[in-house]
KEKOL-94518 format. One record per residue: residue number from 1; x, y, z of N, C-alpha, C in turn. Coordinates in pm, 1 decimal. Example, Ala and Ser with C-alpha at 12.3 -4.5 7.8 and 13.67 -1.06 7.14 Angstrom:
// residues 2
{num=1	n_east=1319.0	n_north=-569.0	n_up=780.0	ca_east=1230.0	ca_north=-450.0	ca_up=780.0	c_east=1320.0	c_north=-330.0	c_up=780.0};
{num=2	n_east=1285.0	n_north=-225.0	n_up=708.0	ca_east=1367.0	ca_north=-106.0	ca_up=714.0	c_east=1290.0	c_north=3.0	c_up=787.0};
//
This chain:
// residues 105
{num=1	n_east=301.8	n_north=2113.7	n_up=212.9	ca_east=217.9	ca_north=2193.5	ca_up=130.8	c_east=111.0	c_north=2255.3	c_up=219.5};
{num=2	n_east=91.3	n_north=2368.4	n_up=175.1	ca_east=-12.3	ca_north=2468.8	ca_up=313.0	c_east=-116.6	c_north=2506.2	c_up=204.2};
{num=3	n_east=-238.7	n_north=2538.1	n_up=208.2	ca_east=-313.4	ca_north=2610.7	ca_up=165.5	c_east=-286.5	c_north=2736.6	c_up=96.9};
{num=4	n_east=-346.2	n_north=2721.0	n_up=-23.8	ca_east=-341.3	ca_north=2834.2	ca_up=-149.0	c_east=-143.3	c_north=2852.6	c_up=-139.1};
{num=5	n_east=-72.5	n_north=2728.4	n_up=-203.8	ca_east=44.7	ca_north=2790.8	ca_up=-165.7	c_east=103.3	c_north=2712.2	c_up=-263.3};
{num=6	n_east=190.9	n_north=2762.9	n_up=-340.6	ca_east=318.5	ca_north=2684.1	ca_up=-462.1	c_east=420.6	c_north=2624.0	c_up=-474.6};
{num=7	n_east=409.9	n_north=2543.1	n_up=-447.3	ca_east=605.0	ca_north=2485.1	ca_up=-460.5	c_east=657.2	c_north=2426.9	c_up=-578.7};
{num=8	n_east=764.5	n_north=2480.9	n_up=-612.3	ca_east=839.8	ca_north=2380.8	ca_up=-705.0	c_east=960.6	c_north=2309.9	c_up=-706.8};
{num=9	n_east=950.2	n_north=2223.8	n_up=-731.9	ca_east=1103.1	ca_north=2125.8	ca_up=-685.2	c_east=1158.7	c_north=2071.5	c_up=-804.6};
{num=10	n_east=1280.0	n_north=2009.8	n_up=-811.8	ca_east=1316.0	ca_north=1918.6	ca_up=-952.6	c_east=1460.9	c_north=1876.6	c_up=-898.2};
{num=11	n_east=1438.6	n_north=1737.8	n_up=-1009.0	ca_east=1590.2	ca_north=1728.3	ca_up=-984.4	c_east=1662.6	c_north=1694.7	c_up=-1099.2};
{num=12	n_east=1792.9	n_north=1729.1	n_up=-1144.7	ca_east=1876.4	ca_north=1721.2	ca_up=-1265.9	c_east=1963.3	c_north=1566.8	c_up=-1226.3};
{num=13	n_east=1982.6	n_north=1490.9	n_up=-1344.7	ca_east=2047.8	ca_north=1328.0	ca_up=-1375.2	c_east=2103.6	c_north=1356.7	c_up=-1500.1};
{num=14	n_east=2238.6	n_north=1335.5	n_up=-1501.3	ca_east=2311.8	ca_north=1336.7	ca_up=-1623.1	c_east=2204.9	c_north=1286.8	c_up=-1746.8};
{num=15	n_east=2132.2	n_north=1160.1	n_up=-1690.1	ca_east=2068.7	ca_north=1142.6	ca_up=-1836.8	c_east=1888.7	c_north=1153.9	c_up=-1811.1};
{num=16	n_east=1856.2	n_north=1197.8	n_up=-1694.7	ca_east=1700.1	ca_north=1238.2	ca_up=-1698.9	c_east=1723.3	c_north=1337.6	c_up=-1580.5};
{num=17	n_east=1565.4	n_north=1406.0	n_up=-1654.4	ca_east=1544.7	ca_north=1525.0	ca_up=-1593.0	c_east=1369.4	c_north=1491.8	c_up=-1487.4};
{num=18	n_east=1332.7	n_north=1576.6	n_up=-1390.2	ca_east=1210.9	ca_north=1584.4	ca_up=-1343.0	c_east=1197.7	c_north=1719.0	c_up=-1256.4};
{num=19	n_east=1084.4	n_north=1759.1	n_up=-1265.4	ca_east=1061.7	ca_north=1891.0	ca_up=-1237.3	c_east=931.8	c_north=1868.3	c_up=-1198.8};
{num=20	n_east=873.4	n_north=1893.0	n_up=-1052.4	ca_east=734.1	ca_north=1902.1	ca_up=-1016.3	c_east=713.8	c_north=1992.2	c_up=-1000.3};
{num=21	n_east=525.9	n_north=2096.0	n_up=-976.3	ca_east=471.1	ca_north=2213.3	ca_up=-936.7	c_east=369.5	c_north=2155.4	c_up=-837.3};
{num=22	n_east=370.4	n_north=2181.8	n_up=-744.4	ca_east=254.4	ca_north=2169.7	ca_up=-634.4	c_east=167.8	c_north=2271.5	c_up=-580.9};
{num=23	n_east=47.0	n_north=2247.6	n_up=-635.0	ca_east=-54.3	ca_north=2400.9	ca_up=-575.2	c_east=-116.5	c_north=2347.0	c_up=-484.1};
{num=24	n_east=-159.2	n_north=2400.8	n_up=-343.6	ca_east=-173.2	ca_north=2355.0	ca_up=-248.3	c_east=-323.6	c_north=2405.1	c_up=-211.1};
{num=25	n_east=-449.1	n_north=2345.8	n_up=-215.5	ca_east=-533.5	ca_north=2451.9	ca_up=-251.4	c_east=-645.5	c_north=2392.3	c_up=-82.8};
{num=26	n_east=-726.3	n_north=2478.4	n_up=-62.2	ca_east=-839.5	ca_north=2432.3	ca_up=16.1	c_east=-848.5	c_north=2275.2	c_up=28.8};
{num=27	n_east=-935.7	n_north=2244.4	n_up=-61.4	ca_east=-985.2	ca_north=2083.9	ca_up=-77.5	c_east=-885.0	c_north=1965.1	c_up=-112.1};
{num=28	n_east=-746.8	n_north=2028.4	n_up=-183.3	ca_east=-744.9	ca_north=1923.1	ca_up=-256.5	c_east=-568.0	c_north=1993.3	c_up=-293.3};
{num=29	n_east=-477.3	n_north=1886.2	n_up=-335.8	ca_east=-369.2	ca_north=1942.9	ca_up=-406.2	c_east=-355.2	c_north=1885.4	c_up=-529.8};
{num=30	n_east=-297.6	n_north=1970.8	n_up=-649.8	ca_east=-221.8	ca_north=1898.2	ca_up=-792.6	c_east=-108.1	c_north=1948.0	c_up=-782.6};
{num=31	n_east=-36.2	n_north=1866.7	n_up=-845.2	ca_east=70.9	ca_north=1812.3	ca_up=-860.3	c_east=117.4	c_north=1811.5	c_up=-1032.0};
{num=32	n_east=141.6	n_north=1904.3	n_up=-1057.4	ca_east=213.9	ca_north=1837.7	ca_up=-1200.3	c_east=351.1	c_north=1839.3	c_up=-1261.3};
{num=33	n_east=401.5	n_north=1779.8	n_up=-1320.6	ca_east=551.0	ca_north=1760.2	ca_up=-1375.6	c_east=587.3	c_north=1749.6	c_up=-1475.3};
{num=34	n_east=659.2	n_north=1734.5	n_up=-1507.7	ca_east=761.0	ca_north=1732.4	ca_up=-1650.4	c_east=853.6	c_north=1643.9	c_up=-1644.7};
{num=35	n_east=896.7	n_north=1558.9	n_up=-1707.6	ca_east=1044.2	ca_north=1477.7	ca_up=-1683.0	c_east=1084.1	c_north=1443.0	c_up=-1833.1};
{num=36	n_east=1178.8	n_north=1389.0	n_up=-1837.2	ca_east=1252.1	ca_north=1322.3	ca_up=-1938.5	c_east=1227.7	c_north=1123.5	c_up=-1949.8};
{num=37	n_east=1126.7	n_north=1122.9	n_up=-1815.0	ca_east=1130.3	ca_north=994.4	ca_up=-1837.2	c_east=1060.3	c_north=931.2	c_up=-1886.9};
{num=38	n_east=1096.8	n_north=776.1	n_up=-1973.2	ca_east=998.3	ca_north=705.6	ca_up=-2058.9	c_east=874.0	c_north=727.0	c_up=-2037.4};
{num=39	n_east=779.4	n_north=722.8	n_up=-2143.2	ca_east=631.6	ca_north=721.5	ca_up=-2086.6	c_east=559.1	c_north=571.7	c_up=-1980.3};
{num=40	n_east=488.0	n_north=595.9	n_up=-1940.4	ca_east=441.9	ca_north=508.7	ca_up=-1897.2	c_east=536.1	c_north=467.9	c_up=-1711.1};
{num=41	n_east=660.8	n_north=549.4	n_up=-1699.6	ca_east=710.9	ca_north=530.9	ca_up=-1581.8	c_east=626.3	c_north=604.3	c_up=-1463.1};
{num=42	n_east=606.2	n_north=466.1	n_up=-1362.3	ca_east=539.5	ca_north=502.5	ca_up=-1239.6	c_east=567.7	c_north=569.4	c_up=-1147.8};
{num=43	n_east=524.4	n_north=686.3	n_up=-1115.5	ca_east=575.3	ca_north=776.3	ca_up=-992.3	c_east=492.4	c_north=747.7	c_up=-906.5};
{num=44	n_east=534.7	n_north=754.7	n_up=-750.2	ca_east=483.9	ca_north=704.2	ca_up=-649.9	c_east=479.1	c_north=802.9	c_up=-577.0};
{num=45	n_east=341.5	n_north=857.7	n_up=-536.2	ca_east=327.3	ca_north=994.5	ca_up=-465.4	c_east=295.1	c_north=981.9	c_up=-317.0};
{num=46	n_east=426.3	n_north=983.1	n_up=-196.2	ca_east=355.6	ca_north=966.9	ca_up=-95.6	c_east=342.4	c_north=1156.6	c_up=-12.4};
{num=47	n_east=170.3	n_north=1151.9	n_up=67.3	ca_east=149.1	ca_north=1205.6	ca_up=144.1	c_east=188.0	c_north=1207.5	c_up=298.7};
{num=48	n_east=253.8	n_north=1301.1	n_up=367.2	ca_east=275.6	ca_north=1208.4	ca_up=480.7	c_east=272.3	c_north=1370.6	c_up=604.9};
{num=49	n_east=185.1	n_north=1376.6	n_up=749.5	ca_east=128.7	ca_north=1505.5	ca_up=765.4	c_east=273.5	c_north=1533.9	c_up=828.2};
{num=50	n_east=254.5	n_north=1681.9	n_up=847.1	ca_east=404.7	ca_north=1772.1	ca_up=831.8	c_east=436.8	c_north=1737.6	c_up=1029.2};
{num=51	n_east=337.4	n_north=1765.2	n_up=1063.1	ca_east=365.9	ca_north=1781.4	ca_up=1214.0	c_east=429.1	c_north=1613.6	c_up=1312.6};
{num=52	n_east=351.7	n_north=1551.0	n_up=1277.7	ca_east=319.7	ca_north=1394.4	ca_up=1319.7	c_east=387.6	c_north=1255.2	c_up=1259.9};
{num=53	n_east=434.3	n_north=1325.9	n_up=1107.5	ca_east=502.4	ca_north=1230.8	ca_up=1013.2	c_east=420.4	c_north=1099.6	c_up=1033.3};
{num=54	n_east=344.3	n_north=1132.7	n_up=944.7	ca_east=235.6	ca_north=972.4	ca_up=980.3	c_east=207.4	c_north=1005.7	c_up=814.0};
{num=55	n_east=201.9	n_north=889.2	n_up=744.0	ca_east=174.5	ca_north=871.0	ca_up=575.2	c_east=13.6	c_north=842.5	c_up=608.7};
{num=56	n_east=-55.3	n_north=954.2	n_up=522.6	ca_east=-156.9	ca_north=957.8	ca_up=485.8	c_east=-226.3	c_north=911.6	c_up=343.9};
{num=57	n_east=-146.5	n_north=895.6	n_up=266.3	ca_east=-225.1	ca_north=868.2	ca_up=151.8	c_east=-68.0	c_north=793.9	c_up=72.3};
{num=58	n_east=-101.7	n_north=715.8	n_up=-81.7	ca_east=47.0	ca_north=707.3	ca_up=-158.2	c_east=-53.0	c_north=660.4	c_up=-280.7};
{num=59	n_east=-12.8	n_north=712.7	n_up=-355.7	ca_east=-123.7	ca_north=769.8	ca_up=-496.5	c_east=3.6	c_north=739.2	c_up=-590.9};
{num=60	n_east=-26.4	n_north=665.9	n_up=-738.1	ca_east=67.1	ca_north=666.2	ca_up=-831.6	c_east=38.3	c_north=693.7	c_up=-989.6};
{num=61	n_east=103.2	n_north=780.8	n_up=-1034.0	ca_east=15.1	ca_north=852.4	ca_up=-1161.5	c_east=184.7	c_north=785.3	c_up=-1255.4};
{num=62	n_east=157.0	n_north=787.7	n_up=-1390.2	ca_east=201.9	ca_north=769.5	ca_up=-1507.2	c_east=243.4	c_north=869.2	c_up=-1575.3};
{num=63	n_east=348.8	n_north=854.2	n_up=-1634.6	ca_east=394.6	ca_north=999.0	ca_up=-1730.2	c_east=306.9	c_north=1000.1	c_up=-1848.0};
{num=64	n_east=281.1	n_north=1069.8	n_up=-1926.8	ca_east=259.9	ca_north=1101.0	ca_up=-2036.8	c_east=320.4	c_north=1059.3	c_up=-2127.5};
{num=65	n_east=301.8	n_north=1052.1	n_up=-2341.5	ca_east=386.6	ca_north=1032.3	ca_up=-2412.0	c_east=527.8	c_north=1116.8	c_up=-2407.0};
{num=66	n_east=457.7	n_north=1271.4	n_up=-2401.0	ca_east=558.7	ca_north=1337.5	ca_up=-2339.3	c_east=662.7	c_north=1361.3	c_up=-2241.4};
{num=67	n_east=593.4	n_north=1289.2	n_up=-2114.9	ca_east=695.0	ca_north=1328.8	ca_up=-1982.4	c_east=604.9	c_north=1413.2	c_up=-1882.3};
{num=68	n_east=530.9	n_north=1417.8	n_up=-1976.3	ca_east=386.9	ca_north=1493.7	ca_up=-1786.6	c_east=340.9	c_north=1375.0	c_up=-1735.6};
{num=69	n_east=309.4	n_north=1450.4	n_up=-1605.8	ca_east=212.0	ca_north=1374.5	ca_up=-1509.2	c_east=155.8	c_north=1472.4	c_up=-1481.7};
{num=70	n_east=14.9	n_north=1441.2	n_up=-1368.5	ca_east=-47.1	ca_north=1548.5	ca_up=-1341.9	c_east=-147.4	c_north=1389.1	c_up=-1209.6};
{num=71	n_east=-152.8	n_north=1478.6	n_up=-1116.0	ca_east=-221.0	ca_north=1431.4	ca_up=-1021.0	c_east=-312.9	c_north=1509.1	c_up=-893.2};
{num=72	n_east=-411.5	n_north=1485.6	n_up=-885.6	ca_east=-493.4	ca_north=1555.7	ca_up=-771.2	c_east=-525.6	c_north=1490.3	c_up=-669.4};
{num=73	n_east=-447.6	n_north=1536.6	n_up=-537.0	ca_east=-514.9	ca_north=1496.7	ca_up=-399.2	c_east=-565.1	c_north=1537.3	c_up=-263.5};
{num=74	n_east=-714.4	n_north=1455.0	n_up=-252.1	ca_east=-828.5	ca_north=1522.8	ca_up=-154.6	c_east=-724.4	c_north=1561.7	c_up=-15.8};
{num=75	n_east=-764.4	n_north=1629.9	n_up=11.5	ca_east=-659.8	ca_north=1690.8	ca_up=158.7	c_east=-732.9	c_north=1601.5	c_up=284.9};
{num=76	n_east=-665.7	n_north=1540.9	n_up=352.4	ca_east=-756.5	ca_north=1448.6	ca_up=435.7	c_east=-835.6	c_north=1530.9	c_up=533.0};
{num=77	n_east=-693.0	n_north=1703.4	n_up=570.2	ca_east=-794.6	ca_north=1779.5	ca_up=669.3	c_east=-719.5	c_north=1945.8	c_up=671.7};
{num=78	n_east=-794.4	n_north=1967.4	n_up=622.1	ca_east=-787.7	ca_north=2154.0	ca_up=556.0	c_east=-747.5	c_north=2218.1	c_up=634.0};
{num=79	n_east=-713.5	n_north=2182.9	n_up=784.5	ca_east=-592.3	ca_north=2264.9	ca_up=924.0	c_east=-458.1	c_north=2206.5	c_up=869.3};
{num=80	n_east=-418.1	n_north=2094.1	n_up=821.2	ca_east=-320.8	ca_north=1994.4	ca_up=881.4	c_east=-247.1	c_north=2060.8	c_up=741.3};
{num=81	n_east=-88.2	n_north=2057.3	n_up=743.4	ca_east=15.0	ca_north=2085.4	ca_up=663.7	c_east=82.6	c_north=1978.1	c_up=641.4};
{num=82	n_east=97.0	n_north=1915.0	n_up=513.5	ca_east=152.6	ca_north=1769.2	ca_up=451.4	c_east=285.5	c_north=1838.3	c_up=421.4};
{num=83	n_east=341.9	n_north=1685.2	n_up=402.7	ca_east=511.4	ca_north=1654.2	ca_up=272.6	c_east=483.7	c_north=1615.2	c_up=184.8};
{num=84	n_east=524.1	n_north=1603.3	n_up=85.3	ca_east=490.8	ca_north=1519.5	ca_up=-52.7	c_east=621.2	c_north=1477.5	c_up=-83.5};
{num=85	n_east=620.7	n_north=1327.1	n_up=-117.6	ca_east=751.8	ca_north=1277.6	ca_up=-157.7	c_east=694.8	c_north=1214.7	c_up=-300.3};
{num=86	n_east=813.9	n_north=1236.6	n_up=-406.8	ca_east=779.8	ca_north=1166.1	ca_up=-525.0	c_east=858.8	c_north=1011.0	c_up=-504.0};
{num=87	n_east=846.5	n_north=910.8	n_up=-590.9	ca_east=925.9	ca_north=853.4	ca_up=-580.8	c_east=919.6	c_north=761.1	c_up=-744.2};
{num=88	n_east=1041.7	n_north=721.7	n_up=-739.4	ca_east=1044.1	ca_north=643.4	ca_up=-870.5	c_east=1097.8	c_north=457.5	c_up=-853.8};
{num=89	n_east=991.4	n_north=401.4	n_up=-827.1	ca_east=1066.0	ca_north=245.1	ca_up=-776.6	c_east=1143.9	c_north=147.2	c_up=-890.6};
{num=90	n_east=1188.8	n_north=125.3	n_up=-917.8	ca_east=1278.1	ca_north=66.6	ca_up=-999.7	c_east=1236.7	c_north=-16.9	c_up=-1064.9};
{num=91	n_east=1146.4	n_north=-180.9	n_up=-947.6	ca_east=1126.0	ca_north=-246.7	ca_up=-980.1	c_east=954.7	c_north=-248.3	c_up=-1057.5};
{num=92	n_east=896.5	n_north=-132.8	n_up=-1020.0	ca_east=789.7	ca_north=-96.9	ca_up=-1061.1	c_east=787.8	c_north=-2.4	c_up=-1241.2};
{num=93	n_east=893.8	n_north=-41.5	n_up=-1294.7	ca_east=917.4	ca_north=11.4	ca_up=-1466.0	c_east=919.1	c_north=-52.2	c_up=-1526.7};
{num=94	n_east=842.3	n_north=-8.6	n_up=-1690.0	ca_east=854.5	ca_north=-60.9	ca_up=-1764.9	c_east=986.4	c_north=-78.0	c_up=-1868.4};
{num=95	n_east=1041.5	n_north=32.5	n_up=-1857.2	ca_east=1162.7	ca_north=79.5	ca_up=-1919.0	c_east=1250.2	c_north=115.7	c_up=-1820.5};
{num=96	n_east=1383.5	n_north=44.7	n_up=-1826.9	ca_east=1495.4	ca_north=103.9	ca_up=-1748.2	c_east=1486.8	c_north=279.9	c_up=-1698.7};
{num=97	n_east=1556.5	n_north=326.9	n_up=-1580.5	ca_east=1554.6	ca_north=439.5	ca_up=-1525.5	c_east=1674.6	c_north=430.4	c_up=-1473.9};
{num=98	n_east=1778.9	n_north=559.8	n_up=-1473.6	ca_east=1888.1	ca_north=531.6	ca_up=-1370.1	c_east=1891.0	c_north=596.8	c_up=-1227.6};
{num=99	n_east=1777.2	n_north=624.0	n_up=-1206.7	ca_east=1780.4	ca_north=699.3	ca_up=-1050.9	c_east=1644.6	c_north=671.1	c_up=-1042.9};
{num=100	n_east=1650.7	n_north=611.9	n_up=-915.9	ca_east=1500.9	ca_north=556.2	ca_up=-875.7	c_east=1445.3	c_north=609.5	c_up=-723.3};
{num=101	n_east=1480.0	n_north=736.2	n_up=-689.8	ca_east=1411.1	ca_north=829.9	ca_up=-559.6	c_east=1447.0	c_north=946.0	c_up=-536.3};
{num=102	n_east=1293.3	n_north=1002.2	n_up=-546.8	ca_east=1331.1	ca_north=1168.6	ca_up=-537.9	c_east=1286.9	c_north=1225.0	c_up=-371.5};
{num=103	n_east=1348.3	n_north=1242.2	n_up=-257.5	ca_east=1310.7	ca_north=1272.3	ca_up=-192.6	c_east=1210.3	c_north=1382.4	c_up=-127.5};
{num=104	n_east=1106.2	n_north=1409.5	n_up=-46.7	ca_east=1067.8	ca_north=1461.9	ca_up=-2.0	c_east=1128.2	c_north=1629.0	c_up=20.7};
{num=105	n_east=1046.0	n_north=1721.7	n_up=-4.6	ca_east=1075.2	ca_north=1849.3	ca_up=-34.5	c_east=983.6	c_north=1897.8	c_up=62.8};
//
């Protein structure tokens, strides 16, 4: 993710769906999504810098009743260009999931 910049990623599962938007801004990035999955399932957001591959941050936000999430994170350093990987851990649900990792985009 680079400064003032958009990405969108998703991925299709016969029986769930997820779809992220990433705005990539000065200070800070959000992150928000859509899925099909139960509420309350933990996504695991790791940061990790683009050049060096060194994990900087791993932040974990909750779906919504709906299937949103929405998450904001401080940029550790406003030169440096990150990855963002979602992830979905298995053993970390409350409700069954049948695909438990979305790779890095």
């Amino acid at each position: 993710m680079r400064n003032e910049e958009q990405y969108a990623a998703g991925l299709n599962h016969p029986n769930e769906t997820i779809r992220a938007y990433i705005h990539g801004l000065p200070n800070h990035v959000v992150i928000r999504g859509i899925s099909s999955l139960p509420v309350g399932t933990n996504i695991v957001i790791e940061v990790w810098t683009e050049d060096q591959g060194r994990l900087v941050g791993e932040h974990t936000v909750n779906t919504e009743l709906d299937g949103h999430f929405t998450v904001q994170i401080e940029r550790e350093d406003r030169s440096e260009d990150y990855l963002v990987s979602l992830k979905l851990m298995s053993h970390q649900q409350t409700k069954k999931s049948t695909f438990c990792y979305w790779p890095a985009w």
